[in-house]
N, C-alpha and C positions, 0 to 999 in steps of 0.2 A: 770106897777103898781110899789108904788114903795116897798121894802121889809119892813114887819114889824119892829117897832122897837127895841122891844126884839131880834129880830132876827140877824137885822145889828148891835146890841147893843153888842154881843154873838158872831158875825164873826170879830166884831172889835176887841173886847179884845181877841179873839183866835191870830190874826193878827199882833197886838202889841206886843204878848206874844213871838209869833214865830220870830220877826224879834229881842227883846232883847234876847235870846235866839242864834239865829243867830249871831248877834256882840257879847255875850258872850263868845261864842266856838271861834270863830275867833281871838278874842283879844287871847285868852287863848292861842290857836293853835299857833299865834306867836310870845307871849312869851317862849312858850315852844321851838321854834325854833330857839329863838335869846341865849337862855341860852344854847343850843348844843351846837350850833356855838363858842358859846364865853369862855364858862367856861367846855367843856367837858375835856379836858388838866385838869384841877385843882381838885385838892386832887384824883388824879389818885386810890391812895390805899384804897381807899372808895369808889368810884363811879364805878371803872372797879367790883371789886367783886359782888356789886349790879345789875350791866349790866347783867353778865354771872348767878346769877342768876334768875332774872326775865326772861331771855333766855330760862333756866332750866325749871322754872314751866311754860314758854308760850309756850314750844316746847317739849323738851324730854319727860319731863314727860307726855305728853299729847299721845305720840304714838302710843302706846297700843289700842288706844281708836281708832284712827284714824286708825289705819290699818285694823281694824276690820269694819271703816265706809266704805276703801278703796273696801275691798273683798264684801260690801254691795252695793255699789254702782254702783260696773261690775253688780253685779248681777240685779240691776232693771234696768239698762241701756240695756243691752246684752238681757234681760231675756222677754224685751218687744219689741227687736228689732229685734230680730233673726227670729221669727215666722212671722212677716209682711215682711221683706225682702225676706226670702225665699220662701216666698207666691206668693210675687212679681217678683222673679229671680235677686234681686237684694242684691245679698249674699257680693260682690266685696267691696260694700260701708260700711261693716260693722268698718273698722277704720275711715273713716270719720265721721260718727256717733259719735265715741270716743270721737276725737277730739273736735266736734262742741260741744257737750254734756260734755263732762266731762274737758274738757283741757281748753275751754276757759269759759265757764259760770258754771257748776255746784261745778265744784273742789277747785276754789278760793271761791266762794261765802258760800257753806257749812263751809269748814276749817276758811273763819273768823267768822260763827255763831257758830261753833261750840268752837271756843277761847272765844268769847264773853260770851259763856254760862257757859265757865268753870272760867274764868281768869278773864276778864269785871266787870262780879257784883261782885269776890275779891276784886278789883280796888274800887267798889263805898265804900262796906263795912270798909272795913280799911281804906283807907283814910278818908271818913267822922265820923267813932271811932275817929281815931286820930284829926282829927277838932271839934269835940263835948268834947271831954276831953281834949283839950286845948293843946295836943301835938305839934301841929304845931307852934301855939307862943309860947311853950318853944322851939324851933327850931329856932326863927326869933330872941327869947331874947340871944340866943347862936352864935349869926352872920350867923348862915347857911342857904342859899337859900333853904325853902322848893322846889319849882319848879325841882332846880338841884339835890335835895337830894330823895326825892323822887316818882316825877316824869320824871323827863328825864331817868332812870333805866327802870322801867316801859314801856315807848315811844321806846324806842332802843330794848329792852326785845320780847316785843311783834313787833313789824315790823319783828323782824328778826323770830320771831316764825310762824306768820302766812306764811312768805314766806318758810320755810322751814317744816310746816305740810302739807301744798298744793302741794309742790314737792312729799311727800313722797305719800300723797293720791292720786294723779295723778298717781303717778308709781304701784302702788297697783292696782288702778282701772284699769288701762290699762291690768294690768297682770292678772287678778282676772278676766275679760272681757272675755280673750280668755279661761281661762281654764273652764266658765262658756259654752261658745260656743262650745267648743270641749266636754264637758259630752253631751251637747244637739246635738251632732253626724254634727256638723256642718263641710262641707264638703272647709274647709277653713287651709292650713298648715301655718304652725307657719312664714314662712319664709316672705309669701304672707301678712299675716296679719301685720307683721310690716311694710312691705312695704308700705301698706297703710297706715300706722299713718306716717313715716316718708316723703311718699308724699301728705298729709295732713297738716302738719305742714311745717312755715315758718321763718324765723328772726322775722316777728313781733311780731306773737303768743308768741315766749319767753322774750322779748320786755316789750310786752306788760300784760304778766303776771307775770315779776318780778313787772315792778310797782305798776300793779293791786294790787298786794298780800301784801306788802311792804305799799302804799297809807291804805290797808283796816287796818292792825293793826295800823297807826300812828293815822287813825280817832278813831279806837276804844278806844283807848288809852286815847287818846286826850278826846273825851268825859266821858267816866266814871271818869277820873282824875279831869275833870271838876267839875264833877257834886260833887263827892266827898271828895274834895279840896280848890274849890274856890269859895263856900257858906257858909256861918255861917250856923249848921245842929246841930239841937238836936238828941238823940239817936236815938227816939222817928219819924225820920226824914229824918233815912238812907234807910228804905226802901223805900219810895216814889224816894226818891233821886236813887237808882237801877230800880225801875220799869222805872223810865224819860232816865234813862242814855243805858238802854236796849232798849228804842222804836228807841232815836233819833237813836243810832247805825248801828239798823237794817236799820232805814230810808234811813240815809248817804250812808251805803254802797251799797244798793240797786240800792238811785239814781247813784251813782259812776260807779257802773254794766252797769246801765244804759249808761252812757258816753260812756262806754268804748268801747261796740255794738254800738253808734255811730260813733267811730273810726274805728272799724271793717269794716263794712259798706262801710264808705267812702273809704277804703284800698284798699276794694277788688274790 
């Protein structure tokens, strides 16, 4: 039968929306990459201070925050694994666990939602401020690449931030893990334990979670700059423009996740 036509009328325009939408961020994504490429050298003493600090607010300052998700996340990892495994007798596998759970799927994928949620809708908000009051064509009537000026700060900002709040939460988690397992009398010595995470891990796992982490902030990046930057936005028009820039995000990096345990997979 064939589908109503309200109905195909309503998956078409979802369909046409998603694929302008798709070439939008794409176009976007690389011109944002052709202007690294090309113009990161130029006006060094403007653009490097910029770098370091969208660095600043994508990473250090965000620490605090994450070391606290770090010791939160031993905790529900260890805190629901301890008690099945030693049910089971299978106390041995508790840093593989870590690893599968926290090193390669939960630790990258939180640390970019959790920039996203802090940094991301900054990204939509000010940029689209400064495109609704017309900031950005006083930029373009002054010769200066908005894209280079600022966005690619932003893009370099945050890549290097999410790759470097995932290390720290990773290491948190890991260490937060065992001292959670040792109050709950777990019959496991320190020595043992790392043993396991370090014959759990391999070249690719680190491989393949610089990219991961690195890949997650340039999509983030990339999209809220988008949404923010490369639309005519009334005031009236930033928040919608954040609610769009928050879903595709999560969407992107998800499927990206996804990819990635397809690589996995195939590896092992």
């Amino acid at each position: 039968m064939p589908l109503p036509r309200s109905l195909s009328n309503y998956l078409g325009r979802k369909l046409f929306r998603f694929l302008l939408t798709v070439q939008g961020l794409g176009a976007f994504g690389l011109i944002t990459l052709g202007v690294i490429a090309g113009k990161f050298g130029a006006a060094r003493r403007v653009i490097h201070p910029l770098v370091f600090r969208e660095t600043a607010r994508a990473g250090l300052r965000l620490l605090p925050m994450f070391l606290f998700m770090a010791a939160a996340l031993g905790l529900l990892v260890i805190g629901q694994s301890v008690s099945w495994l030693t049910r089971v007798g299978a106390i041995n596998y508790l840093g593989t666990i870590m690893v599968l759970v926290v090193v390669r799927e939960l630790g990258p994928l939180l640390a970019a939602l959790l920039v996203l949620a802090r940094v991301g809708t900054a990204n939509v908000i000010e940029l689209g401020t400064a495109r609704a009051m017309g900031e950005v064509e006083a930029l373009e009537a002054l010769g200066i690449d908005p894209v280079h000026y600022l966005v690619v700060p932003r893009v370099i900002g945050m890549a290097i931030g999410v790759f470097s709040l995932t290390v720290y939460l990773i290491l948190g988690a890991l260490v937060s893990g065992y001292l959670w397992a040792f109050v709950q009398d777990v019959p496991l010595r320190p020595g043992d334990y790392f043993q396991q995470l370090a014959g759990s891990l391999s070249g690719l796992d680190f491989a393949l979670l610089a990219s991961k982490t690195c890949i997650f902030g340039f999509i983030i990046s990339t999209v809220t700059c988008y949404h923010g930057l490369a639309q005519p936005l009334r005031l009236e028009e930033v928040s919608y423009a954040t609610v769009r820039a928050v879903a595709q995000s999560i969407i992107a990096c998800v499927l990206l996740d996804a990819v990635f345990i397809i690589i996995y997979l195939a590896a092992s």
